[in-house]
N, C-alpha and C positions, 0 to 999 in steps of 0.2 A: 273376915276379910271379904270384901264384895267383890266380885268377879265380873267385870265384863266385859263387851267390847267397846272401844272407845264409839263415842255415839254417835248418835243425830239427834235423837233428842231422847236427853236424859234428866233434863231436869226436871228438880221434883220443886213446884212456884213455890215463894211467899203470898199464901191469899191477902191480900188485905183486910179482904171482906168477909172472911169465915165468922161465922157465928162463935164457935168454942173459944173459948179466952185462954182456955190451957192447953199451949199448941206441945204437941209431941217434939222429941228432938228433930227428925229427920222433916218437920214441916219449917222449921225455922232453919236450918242447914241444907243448902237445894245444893244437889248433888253438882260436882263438878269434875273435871278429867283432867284440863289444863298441869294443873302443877305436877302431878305425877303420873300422867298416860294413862291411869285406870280411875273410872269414875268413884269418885270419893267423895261422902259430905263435906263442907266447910267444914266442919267443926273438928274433922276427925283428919286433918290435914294440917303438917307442919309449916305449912307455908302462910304468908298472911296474902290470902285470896279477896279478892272481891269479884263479886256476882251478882248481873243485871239481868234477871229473869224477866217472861216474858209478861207477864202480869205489870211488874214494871215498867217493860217498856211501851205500854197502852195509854199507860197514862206521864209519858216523857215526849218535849216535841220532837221532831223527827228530820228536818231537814237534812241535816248531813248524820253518818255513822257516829262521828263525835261527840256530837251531841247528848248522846245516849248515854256518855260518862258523866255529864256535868251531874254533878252533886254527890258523886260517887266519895268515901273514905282514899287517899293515896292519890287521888286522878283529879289533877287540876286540867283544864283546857283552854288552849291558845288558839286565835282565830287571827291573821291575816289577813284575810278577804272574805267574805261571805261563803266562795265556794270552797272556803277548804276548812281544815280545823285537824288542832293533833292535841292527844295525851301525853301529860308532862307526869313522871312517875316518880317519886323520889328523884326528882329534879333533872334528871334525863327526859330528852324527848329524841323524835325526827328514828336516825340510826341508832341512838344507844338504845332503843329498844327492839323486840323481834314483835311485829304485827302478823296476825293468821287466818286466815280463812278457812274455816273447817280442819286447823291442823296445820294447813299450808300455807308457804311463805307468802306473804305481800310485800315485805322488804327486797330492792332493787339493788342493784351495784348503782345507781344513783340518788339512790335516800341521800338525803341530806342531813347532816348530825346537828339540823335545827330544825325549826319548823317548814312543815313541808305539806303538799296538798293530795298527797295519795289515798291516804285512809278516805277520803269523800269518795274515791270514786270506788266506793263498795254503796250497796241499796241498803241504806236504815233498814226495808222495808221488807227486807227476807229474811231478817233475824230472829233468832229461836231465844237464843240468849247469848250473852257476852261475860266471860271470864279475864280477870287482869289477875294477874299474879305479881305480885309487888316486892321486888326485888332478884338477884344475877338470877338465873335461869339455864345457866349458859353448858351445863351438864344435858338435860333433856332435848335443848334444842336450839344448841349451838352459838357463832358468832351471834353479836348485835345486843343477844339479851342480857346488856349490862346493871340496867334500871328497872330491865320487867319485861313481860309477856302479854299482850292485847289477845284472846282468841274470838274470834268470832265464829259462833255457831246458827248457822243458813237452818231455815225451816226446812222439813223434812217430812214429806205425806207417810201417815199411819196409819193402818186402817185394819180392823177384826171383822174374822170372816171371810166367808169365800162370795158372795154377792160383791160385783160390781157399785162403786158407790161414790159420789157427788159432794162434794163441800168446796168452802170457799168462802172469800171473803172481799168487799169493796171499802174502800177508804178516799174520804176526800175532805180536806182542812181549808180555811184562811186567815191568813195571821195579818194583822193589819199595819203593824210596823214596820214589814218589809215586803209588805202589799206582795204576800207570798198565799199561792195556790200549791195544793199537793194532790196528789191525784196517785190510788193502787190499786190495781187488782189482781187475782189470784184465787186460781181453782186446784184443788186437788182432785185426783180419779184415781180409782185402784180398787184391790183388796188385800186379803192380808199375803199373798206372791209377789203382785207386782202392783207398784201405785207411782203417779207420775205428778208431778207438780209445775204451773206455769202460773208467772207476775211479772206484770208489763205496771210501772213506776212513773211520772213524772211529775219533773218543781219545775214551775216558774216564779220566780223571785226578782222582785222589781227592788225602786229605791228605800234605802233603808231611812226610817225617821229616827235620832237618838231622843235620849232625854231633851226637856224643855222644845222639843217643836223643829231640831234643827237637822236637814236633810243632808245626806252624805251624796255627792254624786260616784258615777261606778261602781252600782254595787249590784247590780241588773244583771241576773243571769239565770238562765235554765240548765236541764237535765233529765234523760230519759234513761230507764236502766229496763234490763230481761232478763230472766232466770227462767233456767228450765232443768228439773231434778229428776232424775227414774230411780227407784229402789227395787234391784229384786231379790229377793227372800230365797235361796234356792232351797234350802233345808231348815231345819228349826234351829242348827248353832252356824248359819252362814248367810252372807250377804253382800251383794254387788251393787256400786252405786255409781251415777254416773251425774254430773252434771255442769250445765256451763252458764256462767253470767257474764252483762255486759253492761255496763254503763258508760255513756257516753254525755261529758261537757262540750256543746259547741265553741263557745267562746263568755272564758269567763276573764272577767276584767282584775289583774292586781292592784285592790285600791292604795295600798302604803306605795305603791311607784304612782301614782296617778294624782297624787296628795301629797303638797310639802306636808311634812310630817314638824319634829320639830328639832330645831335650831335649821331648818330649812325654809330660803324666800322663796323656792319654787322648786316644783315634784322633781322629778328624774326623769320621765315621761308623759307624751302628752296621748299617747296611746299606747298601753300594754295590755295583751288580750293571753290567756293561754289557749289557743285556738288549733284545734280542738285537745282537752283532756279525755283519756279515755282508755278503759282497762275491759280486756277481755282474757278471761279465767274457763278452761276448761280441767275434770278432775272426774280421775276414775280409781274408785276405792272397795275393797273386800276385807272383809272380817268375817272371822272363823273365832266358832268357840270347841272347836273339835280339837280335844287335848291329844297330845303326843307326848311322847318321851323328851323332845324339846321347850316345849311349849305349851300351855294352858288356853294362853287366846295369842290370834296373832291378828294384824293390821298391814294391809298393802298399800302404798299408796301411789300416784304418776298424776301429777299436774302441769301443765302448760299457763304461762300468764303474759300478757303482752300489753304492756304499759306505754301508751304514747302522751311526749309531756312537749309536743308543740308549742310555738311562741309566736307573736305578731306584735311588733314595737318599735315608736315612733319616739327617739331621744327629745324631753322639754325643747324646743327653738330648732328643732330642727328637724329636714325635710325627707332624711332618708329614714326608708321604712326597711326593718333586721328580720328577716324571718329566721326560724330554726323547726328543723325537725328532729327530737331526741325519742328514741324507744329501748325500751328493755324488755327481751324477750326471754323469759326463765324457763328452764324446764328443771320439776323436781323431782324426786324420791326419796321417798322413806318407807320403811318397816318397822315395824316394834313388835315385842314380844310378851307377856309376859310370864312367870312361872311358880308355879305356889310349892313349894319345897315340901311344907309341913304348915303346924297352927302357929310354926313360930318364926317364918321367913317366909320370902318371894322376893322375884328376879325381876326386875325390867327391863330388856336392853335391844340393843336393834341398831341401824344403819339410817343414814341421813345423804343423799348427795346434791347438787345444786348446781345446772351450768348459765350462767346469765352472761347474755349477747347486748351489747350497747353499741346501737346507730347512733348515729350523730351529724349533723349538717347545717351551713349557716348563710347565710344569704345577705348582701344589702342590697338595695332598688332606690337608685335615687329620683329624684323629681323628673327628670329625663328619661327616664324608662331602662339607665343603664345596670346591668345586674353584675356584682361581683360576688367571687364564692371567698367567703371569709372562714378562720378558723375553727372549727369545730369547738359548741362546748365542751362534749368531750373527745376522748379521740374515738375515730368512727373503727369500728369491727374490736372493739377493747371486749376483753373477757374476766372473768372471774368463774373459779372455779373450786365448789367446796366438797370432799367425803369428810364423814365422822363417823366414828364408832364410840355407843356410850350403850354403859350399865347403871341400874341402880339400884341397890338392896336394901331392902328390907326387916328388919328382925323384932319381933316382938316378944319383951320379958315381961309380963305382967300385964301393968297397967303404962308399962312405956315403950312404946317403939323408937328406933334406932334407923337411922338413913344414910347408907352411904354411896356415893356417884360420884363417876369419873364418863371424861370424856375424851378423848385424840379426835383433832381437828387436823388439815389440811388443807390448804388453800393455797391456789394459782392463779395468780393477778396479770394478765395479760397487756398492755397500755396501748401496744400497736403502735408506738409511733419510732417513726424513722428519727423524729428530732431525739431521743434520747438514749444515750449509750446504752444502757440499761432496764429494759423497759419492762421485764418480766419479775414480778414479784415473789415467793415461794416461802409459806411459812408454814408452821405447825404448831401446837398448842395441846397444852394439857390441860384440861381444867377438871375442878372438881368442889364437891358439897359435903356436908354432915348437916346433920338434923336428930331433931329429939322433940317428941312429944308424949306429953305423961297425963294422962288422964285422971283426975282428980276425984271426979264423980263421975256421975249420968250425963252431967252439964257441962262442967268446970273444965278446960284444958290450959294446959303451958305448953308454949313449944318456944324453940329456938332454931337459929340457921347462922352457918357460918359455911361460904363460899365464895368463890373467886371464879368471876367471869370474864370474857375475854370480848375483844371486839376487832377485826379487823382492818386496816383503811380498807377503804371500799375504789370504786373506778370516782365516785364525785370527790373524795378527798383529796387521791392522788393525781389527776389529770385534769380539775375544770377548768375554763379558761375562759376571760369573759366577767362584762358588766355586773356587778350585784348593786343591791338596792343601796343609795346612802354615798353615792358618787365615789363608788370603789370598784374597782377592776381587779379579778384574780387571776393569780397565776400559778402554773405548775411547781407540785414537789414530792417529785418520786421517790424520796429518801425519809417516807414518815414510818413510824413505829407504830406498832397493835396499843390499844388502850386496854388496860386491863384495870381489875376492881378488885378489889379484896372485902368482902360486908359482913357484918353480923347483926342482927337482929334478935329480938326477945318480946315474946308476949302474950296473952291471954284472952284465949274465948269462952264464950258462953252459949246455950243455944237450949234451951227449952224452959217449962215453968213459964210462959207467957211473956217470954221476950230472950234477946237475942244481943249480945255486946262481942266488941273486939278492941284492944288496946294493945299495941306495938310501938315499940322505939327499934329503932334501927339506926346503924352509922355505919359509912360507905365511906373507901380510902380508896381514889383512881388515879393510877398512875399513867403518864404520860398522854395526858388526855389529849383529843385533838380538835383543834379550833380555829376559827379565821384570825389571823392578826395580823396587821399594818406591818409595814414593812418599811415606812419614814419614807418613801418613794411615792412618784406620782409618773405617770404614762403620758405621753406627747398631749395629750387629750385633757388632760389635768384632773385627772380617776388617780384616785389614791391606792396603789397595789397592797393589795392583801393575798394572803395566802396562807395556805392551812399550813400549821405547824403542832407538834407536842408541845404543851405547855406544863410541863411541870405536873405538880399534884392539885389533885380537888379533893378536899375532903365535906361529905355530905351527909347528918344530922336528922334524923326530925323524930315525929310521934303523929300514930294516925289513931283515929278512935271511930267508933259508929257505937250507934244504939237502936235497937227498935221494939217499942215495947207496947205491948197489948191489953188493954182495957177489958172488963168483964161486958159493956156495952158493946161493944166491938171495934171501938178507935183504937187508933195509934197514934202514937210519938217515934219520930224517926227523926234522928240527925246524926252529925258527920263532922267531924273538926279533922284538921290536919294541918301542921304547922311543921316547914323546913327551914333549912338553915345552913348555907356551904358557906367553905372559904376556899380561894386557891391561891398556891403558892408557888410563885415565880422567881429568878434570880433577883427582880427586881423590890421583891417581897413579900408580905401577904397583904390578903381583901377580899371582898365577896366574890363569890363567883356567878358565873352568868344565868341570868334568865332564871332564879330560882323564888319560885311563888311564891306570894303571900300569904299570911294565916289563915286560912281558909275553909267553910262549911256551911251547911244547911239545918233550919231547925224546925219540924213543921209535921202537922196534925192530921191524919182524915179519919174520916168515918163516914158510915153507911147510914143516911136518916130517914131512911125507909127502904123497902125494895125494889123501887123504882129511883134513887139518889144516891149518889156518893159525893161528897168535897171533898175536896184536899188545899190546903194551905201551909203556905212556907216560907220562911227569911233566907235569901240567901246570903252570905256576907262573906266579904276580904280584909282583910286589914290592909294599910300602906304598906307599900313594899318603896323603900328609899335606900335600900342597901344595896348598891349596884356595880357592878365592875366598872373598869375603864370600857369596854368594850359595850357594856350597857349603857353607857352615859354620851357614847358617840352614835347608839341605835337610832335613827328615826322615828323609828315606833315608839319608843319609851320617854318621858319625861326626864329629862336628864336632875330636877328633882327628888323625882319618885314618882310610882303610878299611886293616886288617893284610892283609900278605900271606901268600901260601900256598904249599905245596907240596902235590898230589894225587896220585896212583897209582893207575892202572887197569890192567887186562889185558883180554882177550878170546880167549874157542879159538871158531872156527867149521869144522865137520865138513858137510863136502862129501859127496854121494853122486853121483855120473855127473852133475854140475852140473845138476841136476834138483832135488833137495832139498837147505838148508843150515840147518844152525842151529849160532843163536849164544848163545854163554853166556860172563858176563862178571860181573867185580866192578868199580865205579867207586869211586871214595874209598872206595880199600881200609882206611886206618888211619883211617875216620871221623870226617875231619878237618872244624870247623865254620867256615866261612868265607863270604865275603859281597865278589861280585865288587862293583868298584868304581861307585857311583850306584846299582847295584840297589836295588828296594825291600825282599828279603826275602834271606834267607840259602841259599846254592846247596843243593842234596840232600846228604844222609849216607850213609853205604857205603848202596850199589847193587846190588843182585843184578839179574843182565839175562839172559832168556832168550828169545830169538826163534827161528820155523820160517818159511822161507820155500820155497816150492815155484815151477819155473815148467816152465809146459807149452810 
């Protein structure tokens, strides 16, 4: 049983580039902590994890945090606009999943249970590495994680020795298809007591070119982000950490409002700006490995997040301009524990609490200069408020460990408004897991999962009100139910002997899911009223796979299929359900052709996705059709010098192929010329 405290940096890479062909278990399974609070191999973990370590993400482009998923087994990604981008997990996105920053919540009382632009406003450029856990979650950490868990794990200065000491590193790219500059840097200083880290980030990101030559307007936006990290060591099993980031979008443009889309003669607007987006995260955390009679390790945790989703918007043909100011201000805490019983059990369990504050305010200013205050997206001073207490045990007979967790949730939904009798929400929730993994061999594992996660309406469910994209206006409804899931999952990894696989089927049953839907009514205005309701059942299907495997030369083969599949089912009958991806993966080569080169090369591809709800076929964004599928082709050579300087240069949609991931709002980039220097002292 490995023991420790949950980390900052724990993982153990996948070299690409190692010489040995016969990689040990634990180089092809890079440790991970997400799924069960103590750090654990892949391989030795019943959950089906996926893991983008930091060797990966060197050679992954980096604009938005998102990014970082494409190509990943289970992680399809949806883009909207340039500045934002989200993971779709087993067919959930937006709220039906829990996003984390080192542990901690990113998910708002305003996530959206669709695609949404938050996760950008995290820095690609501080990550250590990234964990998704693929599928409910909702035992370890709570509402939301219906479809899965995103963690992000922030770089973290490390240093041996008692000398004072210096590192760091500069990064600067151009990618010529979205005539996009990137720009990082980042020093560490310390020793092995106390060490401190600072990176100051910015994109400028102008118009985007698709396939065949043709220019998207509004898609021009910048972004500056900061981080600043202290670690102090007080003892050999303790440690304090503190630290706060901030990125800031000045004004970035929504191009699906800006752009008839289709079955549209013209956009929604003729300026929509989110001006400015911007998240500021501060977090102060302690780990002990100093055993007690309760306790083996323990984790503290207190964060502050303050998320502001501003807006500036000029309706198509007309003269008034809408301003909005929306923020969510969270404060969190959690604890966990864990406890080793014997060689044949251990405890996990610990406290979780959450209180999120939602401003809100709405403005018109017409040509005249005259300013009215209009209704709040949401209602202003509205709260949400969650405790939970969860366990999770452990038990190992052999060659098969046994997992069981439970969770009690509670939550208080505040609405704040005078307009409704009832405005105070209050619910409670049990949820819980089983699992079983049995170890075959050295290599060989099966596991299985069966659990039921829960999801609460949030403040954007039950209270927004207001224009959405697609000439639809929402309205309030304080009378919605929790969506819950019931999943089971089944399937097999591998991980040493010079290569590494994983093969999962999973099916997901969600009850009373919730969704935007028409309402047959239209608003003085002639917006078509929509509003979120429960709709009946989803039931959600697929199979993910990866492989990556290693040559005696020192190449690899690495690819990735994943292919889902929902229906849902309404009084009115069945049929697909929303927004659910197409067959989708990567299949592609590198190797080292000396010691000064590396390439990499890879197909990216989708199949058509044509199987689409009612709700899909009236989206703007989507082909009411179907979205075509594709096939892409990229390369990359990066030239190493004494691993002190590297640069990369690269073509992406080499045959300029014009395509358009599935739900996106805009059409992906056209051949890509890519050339970055990176230096580290």
């Amino acid at each position: 049983m490995i023991k420790r405290i949950i980390p900052l940096m724990l993982a153990v890479s996948i070299n690409a580039f190692a010489e040995d062909d016969k990689r040990e278990v634990e180089d092809l399974s890079p440790l991970q902590v997400t799924s069960g609070k103590t750090a654990t191999a892949t391989n030795d973990t019943a959950s089906a994890v996926t893991v983008v370590t930091r060797d990966e993400i060197s050679q992954k482009p980096n604009a938005l945090l998102s990014d970082l998923l494409r190509e990943e087994a289970g992680v399809y990604i949806q883009q909207t606009t340039p500045g934002q981008g989200i993971p779709i997990i087993r067919g959930l996105k937006g709220s039906q999943n829990v996003h984390l920053i080192d542990g901690m919540r990113l998910n708002t009382a305003f996530f959206r249970n669709s695609p949404n632009q938050y996760m950008a406003l995290v820095d690609p450029f501080m990550t250590e590495q990234i964990e998704v856990v693929r599928g409910p979650a909702s035992v370890l950490y709570g509402g939301d994680a219906l479809g899965g868990v995103v963690n992000v794990i922030t770089h973290t200065p490390d240093f041996v020795g008692k000398e004072m000491q210096l590192t760091g590193q500069m990064f600067t790219s151009f990618d010529t298809a979205d005539d996009k500059w990137l720009s990082h840097i980042d020093v560490d200083y310390g020793n092995e007591k106390i060490a401190t880290t600072l990176g100051l980030s910015y994109q400028d990101i102008g118009e985007r070119t698709t396939g065949a030559g043709q220019s998207i307007p509004f898609t021009a936006y910048s972004a500056r982000a900061f981080n600043n990290k202290w670690v102090f060591n007080t003892s050999e099993d303790s440690r304090w950490l503190f630290d706060v980031q901030y990125l800031h979008q000045p004004a970035t443009p929504r191009v699906d409002d800006l752009v008839a889309g289709f079955g549209q003669s013209e956009p929604d607007s003729s300026v929509f700006l989110f001006r400015p987006n911007e998240r500021l995260f501060s977090h102060l955390a302690y780990a002990s490995q100093r055993a007690t009679s309760w306790y083996d390790t323990a984790n503290v945790h207190i964060s502050y997040q303050k998320i502001k989703d501003n807006r500036f918007k000029k309706s198509f043909g007309s003269s008034d301009i809408d301003t909005e100011q929306n923020a969510s201000e969270l404060l969190s805490f959690q604890t966990d524990f864990s406890k080793e019983f014997s060689d044949q059990s251990m405890l996990v369990y610990g406290l979780d609490a959450y209180h999120d504050t939602i401003r809100s305010a709405r403005q018109r200013t017409t040509d005249s200069g005259v300013v009215t205050i209009r209704e709040p997206r949401f209602p202003d001073d509205s709260t949400m408020r969650h405790i939970g207490l969860f366990a999770d045990y452990h038990m190992y007979a052999g060659d098969h460990e046994f997992t069981l967790g439970a969770r009690y949730s509670d939550y208080l939904i505040d609405l704040n408004s005078p307009a409704i009798s009832d405005d105070r929400l209050d619910l409670t929730d049990f949820t819980w897991h089983a699992s079983w993994l049995f170890k075959l061999n050295e290599n060989h594992r099966l596991f299985a999962n069966l659990g039921r996660g829960f999801r609460p309406p949030n403040i954007f469910d039950l209270g927004q009100v207001g224009e959405r994209p697609g000439n639809r206006f929402n309205v309030i409804n304080p009378n919605l139910n929790p969506e819950t899931v019931l999943s089971f999952d089944f399937g097999w990894k591998h991980a040493g002997n010079g290569w590494q696989a994983e093969l999962v089927g999973f099916v997901s049953d969600y009850q009373d899911v919730i969704s935007s839907v028409l309402t047959g009514e239209q608003d003085a205005n002639g917006f078509d009223i929509v509003q979120s309701q429960n709709i009946d059942e989803v039931r959600i299907w697929g199979i993910e796979a990866e492989l990556n495997y290693y040559f005696d030369n020192g190449g690899q083969v690495f690819a990735t299929a994943t292919h889902t599949y929902g229906t849902e089912d309404t009084p009115e009958g069945s049929g697909p359900a929303d927004r659910i991806p197409p067959t989708f993966g990567v299949l592609g080569y590198q190797q080292s052709i000396s010691n000064a080169w590396h390439i990499k090369s890879q197909i990216r591809y989708a199949a058509t996705q044509d199987r689409l709800s009612e709700r899909d076929q009236g989206d703007p964004r989507i082909n009411p059709f179907g979205t075509g599928g594709f096939v892409v082709y990229d390369t990359h050579f990066t030239w190493y010098s004494d691993h002190d300087y590297r640069i990369r240069m690269g073509i992406e949609n080499l045959f300029d192929k014009k395509y358009r991931e599935h739900a996106s709002g805009l059409d992906a980039p056209g051949r890509n010329y890519h050339v970055s220097f990176h230096y580290q002292f």
